[in-house]
C-alpha positions, -999 to 999 in steps of 0.1 A, spaced: -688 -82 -748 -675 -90 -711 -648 -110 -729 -636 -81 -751 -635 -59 -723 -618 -85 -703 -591 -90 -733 -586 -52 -733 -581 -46 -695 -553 -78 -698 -536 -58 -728 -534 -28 -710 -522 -42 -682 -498 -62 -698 -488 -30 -720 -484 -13 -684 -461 -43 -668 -442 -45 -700 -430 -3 -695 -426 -5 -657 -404 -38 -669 -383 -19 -695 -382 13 -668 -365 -13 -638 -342 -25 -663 -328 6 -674 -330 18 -642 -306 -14 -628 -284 -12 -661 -278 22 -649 -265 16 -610 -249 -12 -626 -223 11 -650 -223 38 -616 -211 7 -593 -184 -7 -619 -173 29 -626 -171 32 -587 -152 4 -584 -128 9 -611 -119 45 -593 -114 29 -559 -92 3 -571 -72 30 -595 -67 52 -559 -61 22 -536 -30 18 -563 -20 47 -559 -17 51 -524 -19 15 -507 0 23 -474 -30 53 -466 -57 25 -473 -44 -1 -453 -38 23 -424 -72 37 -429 -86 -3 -432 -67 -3 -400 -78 24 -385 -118 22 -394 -113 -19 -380 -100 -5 -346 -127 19 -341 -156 -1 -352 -142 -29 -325 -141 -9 -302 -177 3 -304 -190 -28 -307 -170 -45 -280 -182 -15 -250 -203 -36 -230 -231 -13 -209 
């Protein structure tokens, strides 16, 4: 008897890990099309207008220096 309800607890437990499982991956297939379609859209708009990105690239590089360079 302790066997069968030690065979039952792993099968539901296994039943449980198998969901969470399927849940993570859909989860991560998910971010995964919202990061390429991300990307695709920043690379279609840094075609577009390459001069305003590099300037802001630029820009962004020149203030983050110069907050990490103030010494206290």
């Amino acid at each position: 008897m302790e066997k069968l309800d030690k065979l039952v607890d792993e099968k539901a437990i296994r039943e449980k890990l198998d969901r969470n499982f399927g849940e993570v991956r859909d989860k991560f297939e998910s971010a995964r099309k919202t990061i390429e379609e991300k990307e695709e859209d920043m690379s279609k708009s840094i075609k577009k207008k390459p001069l305003e990105w590099v300037a802001g690239a630029f820009i962004g590089g020149l203030l983050l220096g110069s907050l990490f360079s103030r010494r206290r």
